[in-house]
SETOR-378287 format. One record per residue (C-alpha): x, y, z. Coordinates in steps of 0.02 Angstrom, whole numbers, padded with zeros to 5 digits, always signed. Last residue first. Layout:
N
XYZ
...
end
This chain:
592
-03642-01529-01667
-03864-01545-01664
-03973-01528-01813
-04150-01515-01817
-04283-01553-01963
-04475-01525-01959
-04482-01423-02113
-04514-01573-02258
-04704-01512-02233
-04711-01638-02082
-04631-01785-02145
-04562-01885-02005
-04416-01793-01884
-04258-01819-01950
-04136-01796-01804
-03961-01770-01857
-03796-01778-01771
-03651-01719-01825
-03462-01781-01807
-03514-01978-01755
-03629-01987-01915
-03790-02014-01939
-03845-02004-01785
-04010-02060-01788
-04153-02119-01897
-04242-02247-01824
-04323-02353-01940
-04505-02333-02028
-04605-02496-02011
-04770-02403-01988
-04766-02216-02015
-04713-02142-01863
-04844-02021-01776
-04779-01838-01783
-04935-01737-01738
-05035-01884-01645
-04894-01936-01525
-04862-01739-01488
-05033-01703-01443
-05036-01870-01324
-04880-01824-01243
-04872-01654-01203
-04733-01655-01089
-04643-01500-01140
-04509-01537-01253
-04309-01584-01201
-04185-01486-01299
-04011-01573-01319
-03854-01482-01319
-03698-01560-01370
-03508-01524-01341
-03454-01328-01372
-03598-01255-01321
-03566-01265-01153
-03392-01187-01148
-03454-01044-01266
-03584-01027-01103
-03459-01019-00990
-03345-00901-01051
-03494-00783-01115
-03544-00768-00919
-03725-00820-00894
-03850-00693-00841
-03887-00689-00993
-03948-00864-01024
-04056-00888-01195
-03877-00926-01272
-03843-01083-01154
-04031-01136-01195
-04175-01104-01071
-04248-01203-00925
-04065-01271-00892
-03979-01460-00881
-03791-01487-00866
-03684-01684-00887
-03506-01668-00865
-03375-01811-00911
-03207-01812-00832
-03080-01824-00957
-02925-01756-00836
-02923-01584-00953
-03112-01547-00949
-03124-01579-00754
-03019-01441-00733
-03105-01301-00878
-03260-01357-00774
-03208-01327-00638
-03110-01161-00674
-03278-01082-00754
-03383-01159-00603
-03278-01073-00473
-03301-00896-00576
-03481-00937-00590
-03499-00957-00435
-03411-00795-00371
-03517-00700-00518
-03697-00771-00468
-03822-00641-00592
-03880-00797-00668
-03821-00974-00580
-04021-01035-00557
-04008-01079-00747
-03886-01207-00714
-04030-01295-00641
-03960-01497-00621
-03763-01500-00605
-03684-01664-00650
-03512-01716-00635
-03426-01893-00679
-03251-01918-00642
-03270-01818-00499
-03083-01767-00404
-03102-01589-00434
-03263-01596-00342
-03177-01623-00176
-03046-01516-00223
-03153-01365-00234
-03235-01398-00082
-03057-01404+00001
-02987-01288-00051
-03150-01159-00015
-03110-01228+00169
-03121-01054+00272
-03293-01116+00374
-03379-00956+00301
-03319-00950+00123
-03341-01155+00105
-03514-01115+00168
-03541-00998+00033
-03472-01118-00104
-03586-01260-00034
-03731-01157-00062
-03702-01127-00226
-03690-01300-00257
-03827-01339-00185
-03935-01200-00305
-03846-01274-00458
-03936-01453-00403
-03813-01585-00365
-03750-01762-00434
-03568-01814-00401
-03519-01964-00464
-03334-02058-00434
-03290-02187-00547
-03256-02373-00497
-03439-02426-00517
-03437-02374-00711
-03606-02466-00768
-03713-02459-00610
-03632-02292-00549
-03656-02234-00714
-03824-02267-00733
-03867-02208-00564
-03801-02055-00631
-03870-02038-00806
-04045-02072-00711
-04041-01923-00596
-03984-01795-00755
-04134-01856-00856
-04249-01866-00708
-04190-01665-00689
-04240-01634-00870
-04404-01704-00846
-04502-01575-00954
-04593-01505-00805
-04518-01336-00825
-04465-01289-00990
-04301-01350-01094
-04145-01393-01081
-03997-01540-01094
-03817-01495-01091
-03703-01625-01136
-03515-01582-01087
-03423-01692-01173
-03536-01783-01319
-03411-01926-01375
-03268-01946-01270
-03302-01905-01076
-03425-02063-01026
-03417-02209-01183
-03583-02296-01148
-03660-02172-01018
-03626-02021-01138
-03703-02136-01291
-03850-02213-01188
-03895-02008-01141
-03877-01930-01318
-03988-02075-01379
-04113-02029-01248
-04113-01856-01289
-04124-01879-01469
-04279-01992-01431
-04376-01900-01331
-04514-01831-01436
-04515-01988-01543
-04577-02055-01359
-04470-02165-01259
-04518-02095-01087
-04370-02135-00945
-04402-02255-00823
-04260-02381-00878
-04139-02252-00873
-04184-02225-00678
-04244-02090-00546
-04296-02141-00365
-04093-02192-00333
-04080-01998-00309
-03916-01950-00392
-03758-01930-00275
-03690-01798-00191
-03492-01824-00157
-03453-01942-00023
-03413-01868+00168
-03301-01977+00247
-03343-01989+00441
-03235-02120+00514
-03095-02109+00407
-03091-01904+00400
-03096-01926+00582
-02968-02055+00590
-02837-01938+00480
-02884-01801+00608
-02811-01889+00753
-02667-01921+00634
-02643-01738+00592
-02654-01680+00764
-02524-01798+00831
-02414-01732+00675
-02412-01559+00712
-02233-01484+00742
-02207-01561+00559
-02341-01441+00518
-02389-01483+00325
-02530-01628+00344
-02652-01491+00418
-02610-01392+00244
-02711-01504+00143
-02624-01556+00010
-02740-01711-00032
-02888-01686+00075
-03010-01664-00048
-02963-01848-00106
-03079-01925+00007
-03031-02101+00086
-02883-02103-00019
-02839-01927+00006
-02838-01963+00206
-02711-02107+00166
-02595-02020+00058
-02606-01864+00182
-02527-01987+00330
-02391-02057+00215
-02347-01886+00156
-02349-01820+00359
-02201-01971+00386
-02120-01921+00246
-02089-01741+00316
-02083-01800+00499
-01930-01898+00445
-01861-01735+00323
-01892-01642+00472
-01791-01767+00611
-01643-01770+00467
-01636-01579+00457
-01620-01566+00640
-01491-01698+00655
-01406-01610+00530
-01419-01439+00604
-01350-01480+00775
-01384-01300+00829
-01283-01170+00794
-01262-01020+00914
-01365-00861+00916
-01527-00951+00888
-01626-00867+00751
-01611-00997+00621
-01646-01149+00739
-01822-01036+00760
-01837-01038+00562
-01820-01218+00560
-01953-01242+00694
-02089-01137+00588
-02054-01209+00414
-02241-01256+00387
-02234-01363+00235
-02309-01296+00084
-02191-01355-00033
-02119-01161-00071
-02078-01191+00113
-01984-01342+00092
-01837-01290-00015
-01801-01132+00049
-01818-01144+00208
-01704-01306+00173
-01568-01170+00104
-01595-01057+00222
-01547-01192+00361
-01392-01240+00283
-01317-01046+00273
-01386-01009+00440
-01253-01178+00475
-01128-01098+00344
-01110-00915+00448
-01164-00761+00356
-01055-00639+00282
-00960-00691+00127
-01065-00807+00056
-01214-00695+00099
-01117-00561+00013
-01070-00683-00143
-01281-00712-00154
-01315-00540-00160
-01192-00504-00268
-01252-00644-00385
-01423-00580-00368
-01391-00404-00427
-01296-00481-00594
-01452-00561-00620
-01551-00419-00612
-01468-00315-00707
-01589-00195-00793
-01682-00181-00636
-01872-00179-00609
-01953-00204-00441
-02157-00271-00450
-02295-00172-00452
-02442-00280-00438
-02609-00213-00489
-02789-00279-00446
-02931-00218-00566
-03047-00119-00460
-03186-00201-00405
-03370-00161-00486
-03447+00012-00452
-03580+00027-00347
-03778+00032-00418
-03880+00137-00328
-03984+00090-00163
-04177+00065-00135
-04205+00058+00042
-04160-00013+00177
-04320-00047+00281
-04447-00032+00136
-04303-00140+00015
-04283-00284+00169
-04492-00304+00198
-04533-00419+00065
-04410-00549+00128
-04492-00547+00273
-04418-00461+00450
-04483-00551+00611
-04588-00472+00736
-04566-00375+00886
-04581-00222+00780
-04429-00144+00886
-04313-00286+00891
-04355-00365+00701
-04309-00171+00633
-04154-00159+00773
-04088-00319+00701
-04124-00249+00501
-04019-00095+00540
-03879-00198+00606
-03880-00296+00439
-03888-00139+00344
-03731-00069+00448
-03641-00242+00432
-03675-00213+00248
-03607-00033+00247
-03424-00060+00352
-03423-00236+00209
-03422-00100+00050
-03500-00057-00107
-03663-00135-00044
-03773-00169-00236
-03914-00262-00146
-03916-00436-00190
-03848-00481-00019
-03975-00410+00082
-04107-00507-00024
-03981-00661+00016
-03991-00626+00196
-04186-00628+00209
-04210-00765+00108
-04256-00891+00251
-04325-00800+00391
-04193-00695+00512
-04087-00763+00659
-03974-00646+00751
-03840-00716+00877
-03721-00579+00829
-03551-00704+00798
-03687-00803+00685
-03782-00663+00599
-03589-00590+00563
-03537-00748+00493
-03709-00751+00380
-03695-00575+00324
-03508-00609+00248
-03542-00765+00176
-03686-00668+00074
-03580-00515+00047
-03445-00648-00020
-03572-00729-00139
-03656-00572-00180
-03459-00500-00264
-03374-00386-00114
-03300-00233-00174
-03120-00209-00186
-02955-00248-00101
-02801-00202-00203
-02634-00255-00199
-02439-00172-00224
-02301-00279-00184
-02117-00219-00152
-01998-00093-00234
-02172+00008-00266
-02152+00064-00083
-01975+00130-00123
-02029+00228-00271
-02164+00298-00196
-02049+00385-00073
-01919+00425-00195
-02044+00517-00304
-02103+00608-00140
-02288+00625-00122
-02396+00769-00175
-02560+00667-00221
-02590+00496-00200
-02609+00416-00371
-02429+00325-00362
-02480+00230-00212
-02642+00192-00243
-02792+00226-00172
-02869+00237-00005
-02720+00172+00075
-02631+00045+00204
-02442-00005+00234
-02335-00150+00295
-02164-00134+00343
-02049-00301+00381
-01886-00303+00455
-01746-00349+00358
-01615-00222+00447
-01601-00134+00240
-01770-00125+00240
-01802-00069+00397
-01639+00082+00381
-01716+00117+00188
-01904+00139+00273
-01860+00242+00406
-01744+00353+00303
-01921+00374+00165
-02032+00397+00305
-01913+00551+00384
-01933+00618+00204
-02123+00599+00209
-02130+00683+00351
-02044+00821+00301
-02147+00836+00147
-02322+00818+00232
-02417+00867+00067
-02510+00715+00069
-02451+00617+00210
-02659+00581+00238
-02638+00468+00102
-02547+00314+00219
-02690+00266+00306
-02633+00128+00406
-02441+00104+00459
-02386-00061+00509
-02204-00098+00566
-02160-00284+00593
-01968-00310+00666
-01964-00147+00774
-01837-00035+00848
-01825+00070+00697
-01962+00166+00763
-01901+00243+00915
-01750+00269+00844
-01813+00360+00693
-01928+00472+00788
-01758+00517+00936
-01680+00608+00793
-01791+00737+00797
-01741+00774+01001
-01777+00986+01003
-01920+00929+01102
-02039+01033+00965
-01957+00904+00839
-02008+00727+00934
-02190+00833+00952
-02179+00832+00758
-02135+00674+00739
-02248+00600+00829
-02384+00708+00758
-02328+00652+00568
-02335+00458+00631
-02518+00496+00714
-02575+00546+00554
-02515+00411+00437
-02579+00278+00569
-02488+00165+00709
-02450-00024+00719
-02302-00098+00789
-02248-00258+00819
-02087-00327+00904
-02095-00535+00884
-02060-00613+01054
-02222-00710+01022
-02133-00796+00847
-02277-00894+00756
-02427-00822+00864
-02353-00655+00842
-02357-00655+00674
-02536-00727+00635
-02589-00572+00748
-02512-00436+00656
-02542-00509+00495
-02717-00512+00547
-02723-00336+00593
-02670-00301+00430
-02799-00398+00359
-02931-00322+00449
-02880-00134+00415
-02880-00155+00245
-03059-00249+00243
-03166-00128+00121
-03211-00030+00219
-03168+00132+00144
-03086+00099-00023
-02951+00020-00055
-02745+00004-00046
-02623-00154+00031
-02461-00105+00040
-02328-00228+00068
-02140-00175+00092
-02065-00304+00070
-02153-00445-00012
-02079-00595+00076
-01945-00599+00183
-01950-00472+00303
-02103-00563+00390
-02130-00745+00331
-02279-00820+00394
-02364-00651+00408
-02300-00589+00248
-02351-00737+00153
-02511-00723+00225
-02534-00540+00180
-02482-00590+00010
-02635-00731-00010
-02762-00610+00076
-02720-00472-00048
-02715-00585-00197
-02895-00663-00137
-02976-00487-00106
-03111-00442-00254
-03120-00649-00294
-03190-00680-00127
-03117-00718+00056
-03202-00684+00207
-03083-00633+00352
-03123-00709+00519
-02998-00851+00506
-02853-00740+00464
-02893-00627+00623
-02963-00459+00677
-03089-00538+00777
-02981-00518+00925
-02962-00323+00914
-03056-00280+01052
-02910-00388+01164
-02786-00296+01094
-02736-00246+00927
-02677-00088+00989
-02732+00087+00913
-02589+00240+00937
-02662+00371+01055
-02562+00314+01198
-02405+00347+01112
-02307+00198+01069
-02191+00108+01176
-02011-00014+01172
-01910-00046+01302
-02042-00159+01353
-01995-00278+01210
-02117-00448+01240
-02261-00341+01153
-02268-00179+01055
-02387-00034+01132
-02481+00005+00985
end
């Protein structure tokens, strides 16, 4: 790609640009999901940081699988931050052609000049070197002379490094020396996200359930679900009428299972003195560099790892004279505290937005008080429980009375005796008035704690529109800070891996702060396969409650109380029995 702000510098024409076609090819675009979240993470840390960390960084796949996107990205996010940055992009194929028509000149030395000249180098596709010895060796000088210059080199494959086939040893050693990540197959939360940010940028509406049937096929990759998707626009186009959920399987097809993600791999430098490495390091810096970059690394250092954008010290550090680094470092350290004061008051209106990273530009803090007043003018609460649904309105029937006992003893001491209860059983049995009426009970009992209340299917939702608007932080934050959760349906998570994954770490959260958490199902925790074993072990482990089918006057007659006959309840605070009336002496359930 022709690199910008150096016009000394060019690429062949053929070499791809990220241009104005290449827009989209941005942070903000890129869906992230558990089959691509170290990949995104380290190709933000490059782009923030290039040179400095993960060096080189090659990012491997399959076919579509978002490689080329997050390079891009990098690219982009660069640029932005420093627009006198010198980027270059260019592929595995057209590097060995340059340097072959830089040997048929009889100028070979002219390849490595041309490309040392850079301060981001990426190179896509780096299998098709396979075999390409003298290419490979002219890769390997490049790569020591960038390295050793500090200039970042990013890389792309269809596999990894060490499985591509005829490659130098001293080659893949150097491009282990860095970071090593995989992007695999999207799980039906991301393919869902996915779908509906391409249906928005497209302007293409379809019926409700029409992306998620799309999404529940088994797409090994994002190049073949934008293809289905397109294939479904010309469908509605050419039949003039709109697709039904019944129709996506004729028009796509039946497809085979893909494989599941590839287990992500960091290769990370070995030494067997790696401390005495660092303290030459450190005595050549000493040595070499003047005390004022000196200064300024160090608070890089110190306030990046923070999460503070570091943007204006690192321009101080590029200036070829000193700046008045104190005064500099005093006017961050102001903004600094002045930014924590700001965030402290968001997070008490909604503490989602505690370490949110729009109160970490210093360069930014007009921005971040305009959006402090938004956030104070429209807080968004967590979900709450209908107010239709109360304790008070709850059957008392012998039927119901373990529940109800389980329920006064969760609202009475919330997070210490029966953490999480799980309540199930059929449709119609009233497990979501159950759920409804622990809430408003603890809002009315406990009105300092924070409630959220929300069917499985909402919070599902949710998650996906975290994915498309970029804030799955924040959502996850937001019900991070619940001292009270309940999720009605749990039975509707089957089969949902990226959900189940979030729940999983919620729940393992909310757990450790003493945060009660209140589930409901159709089936029990072990009648759910779709369920992940982690979770359900998790849900077994406080008390589960089975709620009958509402058939009240059958039940009253079968296991009528014998006048004057006392409750007999919980026992004991370690196990709880239910003694049903004598019915045969069989009618007995226990519950841990």
């Amino acid at each position: 790609m022709p690199v910008e702000g150096d016009g000394a510098l060019t690429s062949p024409a053929t070499t791809p640009a990220f241009g104005s076609a290449d827009r989209a090819l941005r942070f903000d675009t890129f869906v992230v999901g558990a089959s691509n979240k170290l990949a995104h993470a380290a190709a933000r840390a490059v782009a923030d940081a290039p040179g400095q960390a993960y060096n080189p960084l090659v990012v491997y796949g399959g076919s579509g699988l978002g490689k080329t996107h997050l390079v891009g990205a990098i690219a982009h996010r660069a640029r932005e931050h420093r627009p006198d940055l010198r980027v270059r992009f260019t592929s595995g194929d057209e590097l060995a052609s340059t340097l072959h028509r830089a040997i048929a000149s009889g100028q070979p030395h002219q390849f490595l000049v041309d490309h040392q000249q850079v301060d981001l180098l990426v190179i896509d596709d780096i299998q098709f070197l396979t075999g390409q010895r003298e290419t490979q060796t002219e890769l390997l000088r490049l790569l020591n002379v960038l390295l050793q210059g500090g200039q970042q080199l990013v890389l792309t494959s269809d596999r990894q490094p060490a499985d591509i086939p005829d490659v130098d040893e001293r080659l893949l050693s150097r491009l282990s020396g860095g970071l090593v990540v995989d992007v695999g197959a999207p799980d039906f939360e991301m393919r869902l996200a996915i779908l509906r940010n391409v249906s928005q940028d497209r302007g293409v509406s379809f019926v409700d359930g029409v992306l998620d049937a799309v999404a529940r096929m088994p797409f090994g990759n994002v190049r073949e679900l934008k293809g289905a998707l397109n294939k479904l626009s010309a469908y509605q186009q050419l039949e003039g009428t709109p697709v039904s959920v019944g129709d996506v399987r004729a028009v796509l097809g039946e497809r085979a299972p893909s494989t599941g993600p590839e287990r992500i791999e960091a290769i990370i430098p070995a030494g067997t003195d790696y401390e005495g490495f660092l303290a030459d390091v450190l005595q050549e810096v000493e040595t070499r560099v003047e005390p004022w970059r000196i200064q300024l690394g160090d608070a890089i250092a110190r306030w990046r790892p923070e999460g503070w954008r570091v943007t204006v010290l690192e321009r101080a550090l590029n200036l070829t004279q000193a700046p008045d680094v104190d005064g500099l470092l005093r006017a961050f350290a102001a903004a600094v505290e002045h930014l924590r004061g700001l965030e402290a008051q968001a997070a008490a209106v909604d503490p989602s937005w505690a370490g949110h990273e729009a109160f970490r530009n210093v360069e930014a803090i007009g921005a971040a008080e305009q959006l402090l007043q938004r956030i104070i003018e429209t807080a968004q609460p967590l979900p709450g429980p209908s107010p239709a649904f109360t304790r008070a309105a709850l059957d008392s029937t012998p039927e119901s009375q373990l529940a109800l006992k389980a329920v006064d003893a969760v609202i009475a001491e919330p997070g210490v005796r029966y953490n999480p209860l799980l309540l199930h059983g059929p449709s119609g049995s009233g497990k979501s008035h159950v759920a409804h009426a622990i809430g408003n009970a603890m809002r009315e009992r406990w009105p300092a704690r924070r409630v959220a209340c929300l069917s499985a299917s909402l919070f599902v939702e949710e998650l996906i529109a975290s994915m498309q608007e970029g804030g799955t932080e924040r959502w996850r934050t937001r019900y991070r800070s619940a001292d009270v959760f309940i999720l009605d349906d749990i039975h509707l998570l089957e089969g949902k891996e990226r959900t189940q994954d979030e729940l999983f770490h919620l729940f393992n959260q909310l757990m450790a702060q003493g945060a009660q958490v209140v589930l409901t199902s159709q089936r029990a925790p072990r009648a759910l396969t779709g369920l992940a074993d982690r979770l359900r072990s998790r849900f077994e482990g406080g008390l589960v409650v089975t709620l009958p089918a509402r058939e009240r006057p059958r039940l009253e007659h079968l296991v009528a109380r014998a006048p004057g006959e006392p409750d007999r309840f919980f026992l004991d605070r370690e196990k709880t029995v239910w003694e049903w009336p004598d019915l045969s002496g069989r009618l007995i359930e226990e519950y841990r």
